[in-house]
C-alpha positions in Angstrom: 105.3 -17.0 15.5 109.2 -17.5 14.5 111.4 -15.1 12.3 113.0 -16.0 9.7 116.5 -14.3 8.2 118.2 -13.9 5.2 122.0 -12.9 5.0 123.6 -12.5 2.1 126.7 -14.6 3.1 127.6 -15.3 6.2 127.9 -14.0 9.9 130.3 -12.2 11.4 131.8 -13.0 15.0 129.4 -10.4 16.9 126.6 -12.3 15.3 128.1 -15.4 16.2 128.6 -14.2 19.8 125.5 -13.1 20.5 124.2 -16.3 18.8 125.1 -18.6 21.2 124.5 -16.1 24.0 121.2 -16.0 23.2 120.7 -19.9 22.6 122.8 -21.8 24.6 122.6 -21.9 28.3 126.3 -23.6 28.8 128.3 -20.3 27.4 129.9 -18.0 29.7 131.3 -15.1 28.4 134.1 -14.5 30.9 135.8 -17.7 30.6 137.1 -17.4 27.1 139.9 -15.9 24.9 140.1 -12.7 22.5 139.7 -13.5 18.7 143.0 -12.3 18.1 144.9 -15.2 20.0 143.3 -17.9 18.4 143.7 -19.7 14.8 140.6 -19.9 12.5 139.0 -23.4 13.3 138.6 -26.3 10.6 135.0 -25.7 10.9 134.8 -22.2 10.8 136.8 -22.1 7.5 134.7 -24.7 6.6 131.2 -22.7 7.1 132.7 -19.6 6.0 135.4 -21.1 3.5 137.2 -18.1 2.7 140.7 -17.8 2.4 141.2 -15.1 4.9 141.0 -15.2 8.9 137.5 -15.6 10.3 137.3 -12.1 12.3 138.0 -10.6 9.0 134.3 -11.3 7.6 130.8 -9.1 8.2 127.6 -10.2 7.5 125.6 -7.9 4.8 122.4 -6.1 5.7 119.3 -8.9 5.8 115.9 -8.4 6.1 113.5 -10.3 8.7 110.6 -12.1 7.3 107.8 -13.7 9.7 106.5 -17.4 8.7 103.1 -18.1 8.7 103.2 -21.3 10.9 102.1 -20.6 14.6 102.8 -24.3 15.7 105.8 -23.4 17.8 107.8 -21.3 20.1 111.0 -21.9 17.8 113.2 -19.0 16.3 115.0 -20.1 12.9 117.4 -18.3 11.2 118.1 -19.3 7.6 121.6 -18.0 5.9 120.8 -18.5 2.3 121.8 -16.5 -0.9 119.2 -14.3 -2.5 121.3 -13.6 -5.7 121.6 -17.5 -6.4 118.8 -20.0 -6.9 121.8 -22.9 -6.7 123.1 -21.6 -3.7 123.8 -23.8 -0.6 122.7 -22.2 2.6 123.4 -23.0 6.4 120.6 -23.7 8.4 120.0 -23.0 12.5 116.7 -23.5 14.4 117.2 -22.3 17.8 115.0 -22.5 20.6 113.3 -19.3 21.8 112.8 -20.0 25.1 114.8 -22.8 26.8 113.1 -22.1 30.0 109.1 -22.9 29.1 108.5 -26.0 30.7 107.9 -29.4 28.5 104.1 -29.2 29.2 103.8 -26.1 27.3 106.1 -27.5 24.4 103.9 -29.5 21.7 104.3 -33.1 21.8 105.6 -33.5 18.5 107.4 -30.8 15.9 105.5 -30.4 12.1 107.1 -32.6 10.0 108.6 -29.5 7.8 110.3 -28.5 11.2 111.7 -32.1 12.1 115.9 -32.3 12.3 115.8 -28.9 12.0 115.5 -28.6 15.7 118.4 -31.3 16.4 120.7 -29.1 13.8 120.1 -26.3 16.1 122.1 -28.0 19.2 124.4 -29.2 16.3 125.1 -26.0 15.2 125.0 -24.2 18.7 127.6 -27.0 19.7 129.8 -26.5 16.9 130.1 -22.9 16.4 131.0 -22.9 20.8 133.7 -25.7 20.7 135.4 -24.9 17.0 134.6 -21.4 16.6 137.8 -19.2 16.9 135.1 -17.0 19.0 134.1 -19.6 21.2 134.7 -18.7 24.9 135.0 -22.2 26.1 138.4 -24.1 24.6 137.6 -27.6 24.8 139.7 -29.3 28.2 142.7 -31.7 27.7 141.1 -35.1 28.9 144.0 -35.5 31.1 145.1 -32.1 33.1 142.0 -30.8 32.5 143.7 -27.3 31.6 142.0 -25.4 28.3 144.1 -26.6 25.2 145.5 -24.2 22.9 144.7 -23.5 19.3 147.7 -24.4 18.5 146.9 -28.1 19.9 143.9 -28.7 17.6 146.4 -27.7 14.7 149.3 -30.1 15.1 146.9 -33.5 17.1 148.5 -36.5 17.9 148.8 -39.1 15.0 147.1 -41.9 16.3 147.8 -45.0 13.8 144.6 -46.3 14.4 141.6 -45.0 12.4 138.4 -44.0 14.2 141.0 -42.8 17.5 140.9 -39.1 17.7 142.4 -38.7 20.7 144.1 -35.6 22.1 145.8 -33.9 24.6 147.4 -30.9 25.3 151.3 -29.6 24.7 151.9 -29.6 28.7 150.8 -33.4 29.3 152.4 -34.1 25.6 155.7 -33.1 27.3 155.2 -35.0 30.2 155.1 -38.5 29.1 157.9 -37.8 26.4 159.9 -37.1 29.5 158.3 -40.3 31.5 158.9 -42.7 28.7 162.5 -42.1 28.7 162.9 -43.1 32.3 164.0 -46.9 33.5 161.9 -49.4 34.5 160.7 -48.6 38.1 159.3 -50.8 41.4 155.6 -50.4 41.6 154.5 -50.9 45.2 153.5 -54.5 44.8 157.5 -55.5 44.1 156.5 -55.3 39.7 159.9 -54.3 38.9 158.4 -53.9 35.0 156.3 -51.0 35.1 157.7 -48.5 32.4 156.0 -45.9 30.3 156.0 -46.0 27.0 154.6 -43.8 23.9 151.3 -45.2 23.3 148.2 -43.7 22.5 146.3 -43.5 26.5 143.0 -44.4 24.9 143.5 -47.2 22.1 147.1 -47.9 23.1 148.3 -47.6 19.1 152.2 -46.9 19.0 152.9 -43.0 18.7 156.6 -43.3 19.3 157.5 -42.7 15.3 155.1 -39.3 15.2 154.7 -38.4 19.1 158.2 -36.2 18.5 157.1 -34.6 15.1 153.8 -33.4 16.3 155.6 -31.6 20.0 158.5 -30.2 17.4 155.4 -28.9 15.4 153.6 -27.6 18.1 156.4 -25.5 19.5 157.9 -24.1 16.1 154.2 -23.2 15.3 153.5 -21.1 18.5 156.5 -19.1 18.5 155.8 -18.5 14.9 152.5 -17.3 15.9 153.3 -15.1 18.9 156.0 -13.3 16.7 152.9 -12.4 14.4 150.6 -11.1 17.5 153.7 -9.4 19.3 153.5 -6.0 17.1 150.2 -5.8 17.6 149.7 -6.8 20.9 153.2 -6.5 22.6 153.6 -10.2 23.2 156.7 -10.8 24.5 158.4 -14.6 24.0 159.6 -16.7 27.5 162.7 -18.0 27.9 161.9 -21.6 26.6 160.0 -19.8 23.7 163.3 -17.6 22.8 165.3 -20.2 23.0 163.1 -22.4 20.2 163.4 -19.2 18.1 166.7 -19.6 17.9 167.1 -23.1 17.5 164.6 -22.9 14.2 167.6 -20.9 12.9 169.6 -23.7 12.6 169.7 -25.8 9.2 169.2 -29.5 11.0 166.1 -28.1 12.5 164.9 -26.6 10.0 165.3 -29.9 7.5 163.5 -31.7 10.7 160.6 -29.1 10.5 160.2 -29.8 6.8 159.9 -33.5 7.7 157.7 -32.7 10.0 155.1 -31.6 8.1 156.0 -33.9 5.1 154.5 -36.5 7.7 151.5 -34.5 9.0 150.5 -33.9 5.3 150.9 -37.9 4.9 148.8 -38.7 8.0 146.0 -36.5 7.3 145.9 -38.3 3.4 146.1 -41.5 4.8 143.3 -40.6 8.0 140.3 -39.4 6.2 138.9 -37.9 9.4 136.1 -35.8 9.8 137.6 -32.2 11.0 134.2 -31.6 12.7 134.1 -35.0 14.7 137.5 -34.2 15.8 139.5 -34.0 19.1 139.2 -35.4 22.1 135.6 -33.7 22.8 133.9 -34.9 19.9 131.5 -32.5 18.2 129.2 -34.7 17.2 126.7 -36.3 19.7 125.9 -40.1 19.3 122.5 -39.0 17.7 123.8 -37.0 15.0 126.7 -39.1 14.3 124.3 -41.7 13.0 122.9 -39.1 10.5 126.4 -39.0 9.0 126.6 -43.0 9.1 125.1 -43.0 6.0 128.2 -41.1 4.5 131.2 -43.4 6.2 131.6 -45.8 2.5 131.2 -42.8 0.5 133.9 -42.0 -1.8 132.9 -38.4 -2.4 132.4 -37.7 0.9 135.8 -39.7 1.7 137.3 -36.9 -0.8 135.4 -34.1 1.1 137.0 -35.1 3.7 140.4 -35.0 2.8 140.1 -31.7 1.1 139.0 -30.5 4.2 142.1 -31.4 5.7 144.3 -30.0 3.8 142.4 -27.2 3.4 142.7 -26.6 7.3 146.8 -27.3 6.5 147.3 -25.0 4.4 145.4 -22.3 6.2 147.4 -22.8 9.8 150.7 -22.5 7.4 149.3 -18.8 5.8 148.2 -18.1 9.3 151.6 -19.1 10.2 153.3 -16.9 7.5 151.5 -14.0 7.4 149.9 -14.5 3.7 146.7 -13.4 5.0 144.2 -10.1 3.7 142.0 -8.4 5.7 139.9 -7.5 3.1 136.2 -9.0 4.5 134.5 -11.2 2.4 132.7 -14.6 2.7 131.0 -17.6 1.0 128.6 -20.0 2.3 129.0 -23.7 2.8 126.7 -26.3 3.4 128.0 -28.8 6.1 126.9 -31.8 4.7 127.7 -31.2 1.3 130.7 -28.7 1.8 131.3 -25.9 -1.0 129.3 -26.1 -4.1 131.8 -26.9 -7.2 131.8 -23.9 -9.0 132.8 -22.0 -6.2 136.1 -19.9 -7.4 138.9 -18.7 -4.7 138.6 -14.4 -4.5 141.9 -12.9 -5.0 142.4 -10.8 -1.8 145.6 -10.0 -2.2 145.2 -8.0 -5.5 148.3 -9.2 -6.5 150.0 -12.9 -7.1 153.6 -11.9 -6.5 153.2 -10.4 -3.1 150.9 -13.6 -2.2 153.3 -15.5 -3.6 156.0 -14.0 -2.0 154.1 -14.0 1.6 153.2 -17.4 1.3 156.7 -18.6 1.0 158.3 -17.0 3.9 158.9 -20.2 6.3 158.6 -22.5 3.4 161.6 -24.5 3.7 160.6 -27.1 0.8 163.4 -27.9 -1.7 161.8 -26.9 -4.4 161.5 -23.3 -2.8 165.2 -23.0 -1.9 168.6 -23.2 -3.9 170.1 -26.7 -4.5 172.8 -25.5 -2.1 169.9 -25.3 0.7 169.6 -29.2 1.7 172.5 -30.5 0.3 173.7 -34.2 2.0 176.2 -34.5 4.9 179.9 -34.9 3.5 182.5 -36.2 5.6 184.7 -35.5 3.4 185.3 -32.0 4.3 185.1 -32.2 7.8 189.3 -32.3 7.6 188.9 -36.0 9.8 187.1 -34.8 13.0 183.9 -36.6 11.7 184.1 -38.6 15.0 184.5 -35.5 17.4 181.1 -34.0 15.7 178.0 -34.3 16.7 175.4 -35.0 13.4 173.6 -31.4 13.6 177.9 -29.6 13.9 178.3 -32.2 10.5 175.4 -30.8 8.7 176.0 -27.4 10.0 180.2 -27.4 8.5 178.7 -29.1 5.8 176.3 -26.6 4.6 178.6 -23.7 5.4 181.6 -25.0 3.1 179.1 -25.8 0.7 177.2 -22.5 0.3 180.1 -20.6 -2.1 179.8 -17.7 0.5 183.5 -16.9 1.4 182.6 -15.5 5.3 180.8 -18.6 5.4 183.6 -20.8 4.5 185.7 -18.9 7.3 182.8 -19.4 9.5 183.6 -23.1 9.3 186.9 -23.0 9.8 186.3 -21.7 13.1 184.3 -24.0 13.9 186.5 -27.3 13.0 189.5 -25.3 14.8 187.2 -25.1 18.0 185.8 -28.4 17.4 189.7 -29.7 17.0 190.8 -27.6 20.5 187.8 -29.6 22.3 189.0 -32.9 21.2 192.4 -32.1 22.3 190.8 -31.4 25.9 189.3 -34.5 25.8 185.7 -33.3 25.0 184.0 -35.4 23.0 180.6 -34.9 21.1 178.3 -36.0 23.6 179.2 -33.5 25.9 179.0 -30.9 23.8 175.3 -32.0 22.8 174.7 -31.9 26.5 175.2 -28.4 26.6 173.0 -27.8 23.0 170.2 -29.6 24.5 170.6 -27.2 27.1 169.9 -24.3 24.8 166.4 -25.8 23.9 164.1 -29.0 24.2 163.8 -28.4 20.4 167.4 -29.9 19.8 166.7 -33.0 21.7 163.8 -33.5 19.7 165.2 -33.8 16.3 168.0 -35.8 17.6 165.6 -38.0 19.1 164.0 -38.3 15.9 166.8 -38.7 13.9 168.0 -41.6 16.0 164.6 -43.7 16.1 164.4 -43.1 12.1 168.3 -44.4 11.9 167.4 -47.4 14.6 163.9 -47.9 14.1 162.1 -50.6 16.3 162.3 -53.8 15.8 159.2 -55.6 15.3 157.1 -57.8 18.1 158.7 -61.0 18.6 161.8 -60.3 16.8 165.3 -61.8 18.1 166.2 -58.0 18.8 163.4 -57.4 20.4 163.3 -59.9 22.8 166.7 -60.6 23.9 167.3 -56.4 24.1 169.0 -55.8 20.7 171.8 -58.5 20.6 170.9 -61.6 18.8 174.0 -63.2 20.2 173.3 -63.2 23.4 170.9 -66.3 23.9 174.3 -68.1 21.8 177.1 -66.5 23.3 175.9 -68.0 26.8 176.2 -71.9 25.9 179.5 -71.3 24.7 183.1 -72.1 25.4 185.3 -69.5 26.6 187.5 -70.8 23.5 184.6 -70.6 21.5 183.6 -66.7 22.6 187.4 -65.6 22.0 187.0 -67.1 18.3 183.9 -65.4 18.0 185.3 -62.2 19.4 188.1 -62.5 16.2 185.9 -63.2 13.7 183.6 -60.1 14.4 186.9 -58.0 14.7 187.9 -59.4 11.4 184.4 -58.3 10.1 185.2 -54.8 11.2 188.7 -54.7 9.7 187.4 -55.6 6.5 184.2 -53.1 6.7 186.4 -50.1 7.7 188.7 -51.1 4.5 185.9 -51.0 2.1 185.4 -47.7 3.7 188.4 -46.2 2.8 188.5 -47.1 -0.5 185.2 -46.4 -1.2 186.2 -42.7 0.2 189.4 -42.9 -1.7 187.5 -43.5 -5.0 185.5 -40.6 -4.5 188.4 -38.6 -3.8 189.9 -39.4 -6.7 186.8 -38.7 -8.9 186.0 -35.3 -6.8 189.4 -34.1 -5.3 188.7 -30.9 -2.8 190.4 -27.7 -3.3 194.9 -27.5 -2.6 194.2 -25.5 0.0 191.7 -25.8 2.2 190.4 -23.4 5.0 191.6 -23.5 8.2 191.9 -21.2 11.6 194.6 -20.3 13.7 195.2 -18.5 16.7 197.9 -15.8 16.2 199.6 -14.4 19.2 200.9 -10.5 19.0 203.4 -10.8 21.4 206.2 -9.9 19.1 206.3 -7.1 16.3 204.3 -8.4 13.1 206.8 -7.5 11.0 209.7 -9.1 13.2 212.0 -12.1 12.1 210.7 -13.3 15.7 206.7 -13.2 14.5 205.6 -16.8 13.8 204.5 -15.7 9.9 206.0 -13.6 7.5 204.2 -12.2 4.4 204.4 -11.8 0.4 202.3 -10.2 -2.6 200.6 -11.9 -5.0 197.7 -11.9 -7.1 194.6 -14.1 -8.3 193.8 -15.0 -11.9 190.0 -14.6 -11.1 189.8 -18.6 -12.0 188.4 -21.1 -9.7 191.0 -23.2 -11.4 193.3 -21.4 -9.1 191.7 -23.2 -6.4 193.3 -26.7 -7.9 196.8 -24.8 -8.0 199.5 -25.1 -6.0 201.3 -22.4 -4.6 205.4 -22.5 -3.7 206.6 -19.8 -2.1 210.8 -19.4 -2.1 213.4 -17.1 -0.8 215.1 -14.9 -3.1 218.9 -14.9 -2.5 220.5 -11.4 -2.3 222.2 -11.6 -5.8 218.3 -12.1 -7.1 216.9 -9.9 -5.0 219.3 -6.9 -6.5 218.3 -7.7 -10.1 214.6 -7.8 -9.2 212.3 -5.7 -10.7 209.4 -6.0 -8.0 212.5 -5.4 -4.9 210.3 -8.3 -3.4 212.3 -11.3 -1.3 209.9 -14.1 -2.5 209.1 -15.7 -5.5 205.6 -17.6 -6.1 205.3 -20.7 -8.6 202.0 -21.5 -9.3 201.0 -25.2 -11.1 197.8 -25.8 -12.1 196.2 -29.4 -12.5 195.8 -29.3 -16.5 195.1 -32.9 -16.9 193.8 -34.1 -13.8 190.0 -35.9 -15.1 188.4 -35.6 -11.6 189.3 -31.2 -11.2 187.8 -30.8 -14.6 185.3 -33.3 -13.4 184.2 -30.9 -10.3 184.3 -27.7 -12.5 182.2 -28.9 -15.2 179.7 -30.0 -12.0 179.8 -33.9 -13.4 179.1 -33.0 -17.7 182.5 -33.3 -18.6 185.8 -35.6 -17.7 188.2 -33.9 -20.0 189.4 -30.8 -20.0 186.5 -28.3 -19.0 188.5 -24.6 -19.4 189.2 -22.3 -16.7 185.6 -21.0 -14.9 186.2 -17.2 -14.7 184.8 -15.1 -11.2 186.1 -11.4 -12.3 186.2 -9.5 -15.3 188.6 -10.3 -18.0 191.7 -9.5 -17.0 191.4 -8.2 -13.6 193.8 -9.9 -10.8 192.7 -9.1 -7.6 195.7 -8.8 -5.0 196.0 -11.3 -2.2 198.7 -11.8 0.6 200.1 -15.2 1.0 201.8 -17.1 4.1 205.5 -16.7 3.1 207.4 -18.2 6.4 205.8 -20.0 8.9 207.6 -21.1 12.6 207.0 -21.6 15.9 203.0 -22.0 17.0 201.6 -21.2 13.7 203.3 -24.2 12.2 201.5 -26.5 15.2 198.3 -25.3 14.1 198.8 -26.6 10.5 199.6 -23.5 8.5 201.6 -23.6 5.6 203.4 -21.8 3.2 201.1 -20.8 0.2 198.3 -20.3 2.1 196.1 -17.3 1.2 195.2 -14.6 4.6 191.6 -13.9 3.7 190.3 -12.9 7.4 191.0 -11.2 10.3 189.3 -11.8 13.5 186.1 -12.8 11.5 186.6 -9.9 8.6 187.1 -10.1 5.5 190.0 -8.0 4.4 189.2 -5.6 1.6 191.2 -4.8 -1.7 193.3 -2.0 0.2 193.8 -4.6 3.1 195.0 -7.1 0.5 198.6 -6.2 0.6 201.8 -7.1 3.2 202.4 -3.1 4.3 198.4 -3.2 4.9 198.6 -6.7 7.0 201.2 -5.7 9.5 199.7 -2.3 9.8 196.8 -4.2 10.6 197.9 -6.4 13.0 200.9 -3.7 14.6 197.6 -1.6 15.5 195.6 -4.1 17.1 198.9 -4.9 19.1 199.3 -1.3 20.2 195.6 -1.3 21.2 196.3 -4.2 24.3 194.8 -7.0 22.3 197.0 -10.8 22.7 195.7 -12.6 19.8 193.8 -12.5 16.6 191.8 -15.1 14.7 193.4 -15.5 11.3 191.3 -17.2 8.6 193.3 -18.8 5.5 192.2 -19.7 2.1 188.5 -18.6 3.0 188.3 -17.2 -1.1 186.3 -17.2 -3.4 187.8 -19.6 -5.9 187.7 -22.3 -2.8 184.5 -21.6 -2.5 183.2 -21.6 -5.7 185.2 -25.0 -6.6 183.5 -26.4 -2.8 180.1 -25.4 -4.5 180.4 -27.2 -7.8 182.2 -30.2 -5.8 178.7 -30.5 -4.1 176.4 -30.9 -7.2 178.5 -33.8 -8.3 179.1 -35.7 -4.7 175.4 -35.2 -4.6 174.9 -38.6 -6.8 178.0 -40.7 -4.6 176.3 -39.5 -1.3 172.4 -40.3 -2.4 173.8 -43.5 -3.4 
């Protein structure tokens, strides 16, 4: 005799536990992991296909039923629906007792019971190597160490088809570090052995993905672990903090995005089968040959794929949070997958907050302002584009981009630093020395960027084979007259390149001019009484018209002579002339964000009316004019602060700085011209170098 069982929809992990306790001799119960640090399987979203996390479903009550066939020792449990006639159902047959002898088996199973029995093992297999409850995490084929979750979420893109080869995060790590050493002796004399990225079992190139997928892999477990730590008081390592706060940069966050952009390409272009996956394949040779039938298939090529992305896009809301625990559950067949009128339940109970959730480390650009990914512009980096590494270029550039005032200061510290290094002879590569130091995750997207800027050349080429230099095999049959011509016509090439340059840059100036003044950073010393004639600047009122006109305006400040300065109404010893550009094509240009090449108006910031006070650079001498200030430029910040309205005057300035003095402090960080008309006017200068930099 042999039970049978109906469940409503599906099993819950205790069931599942207990399932393969009962029926599979290999499971050991003390070698595995808690549900909670593990991500829901392909397959296990697959046989409950639910859009919330596996341990959130329970079974419904079932009833037993006895089958009239005495034939066999064989227990089969049947998950069908009973309120559906068109429902698909899972199907197990177990053995009951694995440890009867053969001789006490019959010699062949009823015909109704045949394949039944080999989707038992099928089954059993599955739910024990893909289950999220599984106890036993299949074993990286090369350390032999359990692989994570994570690593069955992010596998290697192998190029070639039917190669599903994997390995964990630790030995990922390894031969990224191997393949970037030199070519090394073997103990025969081989002076040519060298590792390189290729796949260990089909030896497919992995060099343009290996990078992605380790980025991937890192971003995704920190992400994870800062989901588990409230509940289970995970606490981050070092290497893990330090990726954390790497991911807060913008280079690596665009490199994130691209990431996935790629994974998302791979697994369209791969139609693999997410339960024949990994490096321990699921599937025995046996039962693979039942699915043979199904390889040519174009609907089951489309299953397939939207398995795929359906496991995607459930790591991501795992990722994010976006998850219910409401339990509920749908059945799936696993040949046929979900049945078509199957309709996605609303756990949530509302769109907004899933909405919401589901966006949190979405960094798409269709998610995120048009200020979020806008292109590198070298124009603003005030000429120290060549003592700045890529990710410090992006960085500025988003930051004097953004129309945030603290941000635009922000940068200005950062180009005065960057400009102090280069004076001290540090140049960009030793300052990425020390980033890479912060995190692995730097030197990966560097890495990345670098191979997608100098891609590999292909087999055979003349680059390839005489190490990147076609000239090489030429240059050594030549004269030493000949080289020396040769040497002058490539500088002449270079002469003429970096001319075209320039007036490529000085065309775009010209169409989108930057801002009068721009911000800049200076080190003020307090050694003598701000409000000296000794003090390197002196200070005058004035006020803004609210335009961002006024930051295309040009600022002359002038001594009043004594005569003047009796007749004065204001009793003030400076004067301020402002001139705007009324008829320059290219300001109107930048204000009218590329609609308009005449005159656009003036873009108003406050209320009508209002003029917000401002205190402008009146005198300058001494060290401040070695750092670049000049007169007309607008004091916005002190010591990374923003100075507010009642800060905004000369009398509030030096009481400013006279108190810090008093207080034993040397110096102060002064920001200029970090406003908000600069910065609006940087923000609309963006939009229209968009189309000259995409170009």
């Amino acid at each position: 005799m042999f039970e049978l069982y109906d469940c409503s929809c599906t099993f819950s992990f205790s069931e599942q536990q207990q399932f393969l306790e009962d029926n599979d001799d290999d499971y050991d119960k003390n070698n595995g992991i808690s549900q909670e640090d593990q991500y829901p399987s392909s397959l296990q979203e697959l046989l409950l296909l639910g859009n919330e996390p596996a341990n959130t479903l329970k079974s419904e009550s079932r009833s037993p039923r006895t089958s009239e066939s005495t034939d066999t020792t064989c227990n089969m449990a049947s998950f069908e629906r009973s309120d559906s006639d068109k429902s698909l159902g899972v199907h197990a047959c177990i053995s009951a007792d694995q440890n009867d002898s053969k001789d006490n088996l019959p010699e062949e199973d009823p015909p109704e019971l045949q394949g039944v029995r080999s989707s038992s093992n099928t089954l059993s297999r599955l739910l024990r190597s893909s289950s999220i409850t599984s106890t036993e995490s299949p074993h990286c084929p090369i350390c032999l160490d359990p692989m994570t979750p994570i690593d069955h979420q992010h596998p290697l893109q192998c190029p070639t088809r039917h190669c599903h080869y994997n390995f964990c995060t630790s030995c990922v790590q390894s031969l990224l570090s191997s393949s970037k050493d030199d070519f090394e002796m073997a103990s025969d004399g081989n002076a040519h052995v060298k590792i390189y990225l290729h796949c260990p079992n089909c030896r497919a190139d992995l060099s343009t993905t290996f990078r992605d997928v380790l980025l991937l892999r890192k971003v995704d477990m920190v992400h994870w672990l800062l989901a588990q730590r409230s509940s289970q008081y995970r606490e981050l390592t070092p290497s893990q903090q330090r990726t954390q706060a790497a991911m807060q940069e913008l280079h690596v966050q665009e490199a994130i995005q691209a990431a996935r952009e790629k994974e998302v390409i791979f697994w369209k272009t791969h139609h693999r089968d997410s339960m024949s996956f990994g490096s321990n394949s699921l599937l025995l040779d046996d039962e693979e040959d039942d699915l043979s039938e199904h390889k040519h298939d174009d609907t089951t090529g489309e299953q397939l794929l939207r398995q795929s992305m359906h496991r995607y896009e459930s790591s991501r809301r795992l990722r994010d949070g976006s998850f219910s625990y409401e339990e509920w559950g749908v059945e799936a067949d696993l040949d046929n997958g979900v049945h078509s009128s199957f309709r996605a339940h609303n756990t949530q109970g509302d769109d907004s907050k899933t909405q919401s959730s589901s966006k949190k480390y979405d960094n798409s650009a269709s998610s995120k302002p048009a200020s979020f990914r806008k292109p590198l512009d070298e124009t603003l980096l005030q000429g120290l584009e060549k003592c700045m590494t890529h990710a410090e270029q992006l960085q500025v550039t988003h930051w004097m981009t953004s129309g945030n005032p603290d941000l635009l200061a922000q940068a200005a510290q950062t180009l005065r630093k960057i400009e102090e290094d280069a004076r001290h002879g540090v140049m960009p590569a030793d300052r990425q020395k020390v980033m890479n130091r912060r995190g692995s995750v730097f030197e990966i997207v560097e890495e990345t960027r670098q191979l997608e800027e100098n891609p590999k050349p292909p087999p055979g080429s003349p680059r390839a084979n005489n190490g990147g230099n076609v000239m090489d095999s030429f240059a050594r049959r030549m004269t030493p007259r000949q080289r020396q011509q040769l040497l002058m016509k490539q500088q002449r090439a270079e002469h003429v390149k970096l001319e075209m340059a320039m007036a490529a840059r000085a065309s775009i100036l010209e169409r989108c001019p930057l801002p009068v003044r721009m911000p800049k950073a200076m080190v003020l010393e307090l050694n003598q009484d701000p409000d000296g004639r000794r003090f390197p600047l002196r200070f005058c009122n004035d006020n803004w018209d609210g335009t961002v006109l006024d930051a295309y305006s040009k600022l002359t400040v002038n001594a009043v002579g004594r005569r003047a300065l009796a007749s004065s109404p204001t009793g003030s010893p400076w004067t301020v002339t402002k001139k705007a550009q009324t008829s320059h094509e290219g300001v109107f240009h930048v204000l009218s964000q590329g609609q308009y090449q005449r005159h656009y108006g003036e873009v108003q910031l406050t209320k009508y009316g209002e003029t917000p006070p401002r205190v402008l650079v009146a005198s300058v001498q001494g060290t401040a004019g070695r750092q670049g200030v000049m007169k007309g430029d607008v004091v916005t910040h002190i010591d990374g602060v923003a100075l507010d309205n009642d800060e905004r005057s000369v009398e509030s300035l030096v009481a400013l700085l006279r108190a810090k003095r008093q207080d034993g402090q040397e110096t102060v960080q002064v920001v200029l011209n970090g406003e908000a008309s600069i910065a609006e006017a940087l923000s609309r200068r963006a939009v229209v170098m968009e189309e000259f930099l995409n170009d």
